[in-house]
C-alpha distance (Angstrom), angle and dihedral (degrees) to the residues before:
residue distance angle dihedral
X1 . . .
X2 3.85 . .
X3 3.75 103.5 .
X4 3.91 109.4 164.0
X5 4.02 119.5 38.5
X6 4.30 98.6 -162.0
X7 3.56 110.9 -141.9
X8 3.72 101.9 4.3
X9 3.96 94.6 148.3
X10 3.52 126.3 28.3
X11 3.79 123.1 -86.1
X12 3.48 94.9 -114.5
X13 4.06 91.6 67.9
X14 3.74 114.4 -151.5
X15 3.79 96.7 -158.0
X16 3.97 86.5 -153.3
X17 3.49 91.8 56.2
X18 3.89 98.0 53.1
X19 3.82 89.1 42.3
X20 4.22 87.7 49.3
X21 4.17 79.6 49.3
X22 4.10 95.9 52.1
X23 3.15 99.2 39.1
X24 4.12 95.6 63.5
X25 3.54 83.1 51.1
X26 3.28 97.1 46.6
X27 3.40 119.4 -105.8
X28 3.76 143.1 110.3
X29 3.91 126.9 -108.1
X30 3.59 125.9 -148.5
X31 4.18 137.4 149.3
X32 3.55 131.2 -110.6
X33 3.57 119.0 -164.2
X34 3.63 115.2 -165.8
X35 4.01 135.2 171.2
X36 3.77 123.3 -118.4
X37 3.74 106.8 -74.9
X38 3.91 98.8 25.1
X39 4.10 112.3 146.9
X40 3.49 126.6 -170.9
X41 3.68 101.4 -165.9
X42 4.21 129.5 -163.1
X43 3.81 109.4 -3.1
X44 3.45 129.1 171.1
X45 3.83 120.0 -171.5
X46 3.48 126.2 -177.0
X47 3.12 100.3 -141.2
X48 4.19 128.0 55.8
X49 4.00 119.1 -88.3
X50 3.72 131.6 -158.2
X51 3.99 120.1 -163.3
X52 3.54 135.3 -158.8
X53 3.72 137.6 176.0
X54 3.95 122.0 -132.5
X55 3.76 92.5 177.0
X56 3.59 143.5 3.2
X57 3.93 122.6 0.2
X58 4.04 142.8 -70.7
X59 3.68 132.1 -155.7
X60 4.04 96.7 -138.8
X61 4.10 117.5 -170.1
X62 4.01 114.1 -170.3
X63 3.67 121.7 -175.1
X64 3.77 95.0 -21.7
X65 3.93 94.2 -38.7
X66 3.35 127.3 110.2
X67 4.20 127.4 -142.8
X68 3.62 136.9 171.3
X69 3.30 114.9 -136.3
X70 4.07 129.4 -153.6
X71 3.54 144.0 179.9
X72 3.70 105.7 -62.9
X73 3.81 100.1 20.0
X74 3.86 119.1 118.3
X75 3.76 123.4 -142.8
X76 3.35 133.1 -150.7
X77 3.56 119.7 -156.1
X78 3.86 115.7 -177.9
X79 3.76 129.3 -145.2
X80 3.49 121.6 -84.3
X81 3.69 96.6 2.4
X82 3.62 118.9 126.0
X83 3.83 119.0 -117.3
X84 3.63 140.2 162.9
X85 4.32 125.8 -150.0
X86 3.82 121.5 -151.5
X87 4.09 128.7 -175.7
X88 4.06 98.2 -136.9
X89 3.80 90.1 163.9
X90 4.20 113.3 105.6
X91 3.81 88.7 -123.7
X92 3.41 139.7 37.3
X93 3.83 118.3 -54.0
X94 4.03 119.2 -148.2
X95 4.27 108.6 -158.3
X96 3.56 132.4 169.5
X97 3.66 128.0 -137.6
X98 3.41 137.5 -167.3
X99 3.81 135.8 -170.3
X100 4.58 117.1 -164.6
């Protein structure tokens, strides 16, 4: 399974935009900001999540399989799979997440 489009909105993130984008497919869209080293470790959601990154840079691991994650990149986090998100970046990182 595909879980990380690269590049799949512009660098320069309009947060409107994505939010616009998620919510004809469905989904929700709200922002995490987290300080460098923050882990969120072994969720499960019920539901289906996408993830994007406004600024800096996360360490993502889905189901076993590990992805890095950068401004502009889209993840896809399916439901009821167990994953884990981690800031790596040496500042700050702003991400939005989304569940349908």
């Amino acid at each position: 399974m595909q879980y990380i489009t690269v590049n799949k909105f512009a660098v320069l993130l309009n947060r409107e935009e994505i939010s616009q984008s998620w919510r004809q497919r469905g989904y929700s869209c709200d922002l995490f900001i987290d300080p460098p080293g923050r882990e969120w470790n072994d969720f499960v959601h019920s539901t289906n999540e996408l993830v994007t990154v406004v600024e800096g840079k996360l360490q993502l691991t889905i189901d076993g399989e590990e992805f890095i994650a950068e401004p502009g990149d889209e993840v896809f986090i399916p439901k009821n799979v167990c994953h884990s998100v981690k800031n790596i970046h040496s500042a700050t990182t702003k991400w939005l997440y989304g569940y349908d």
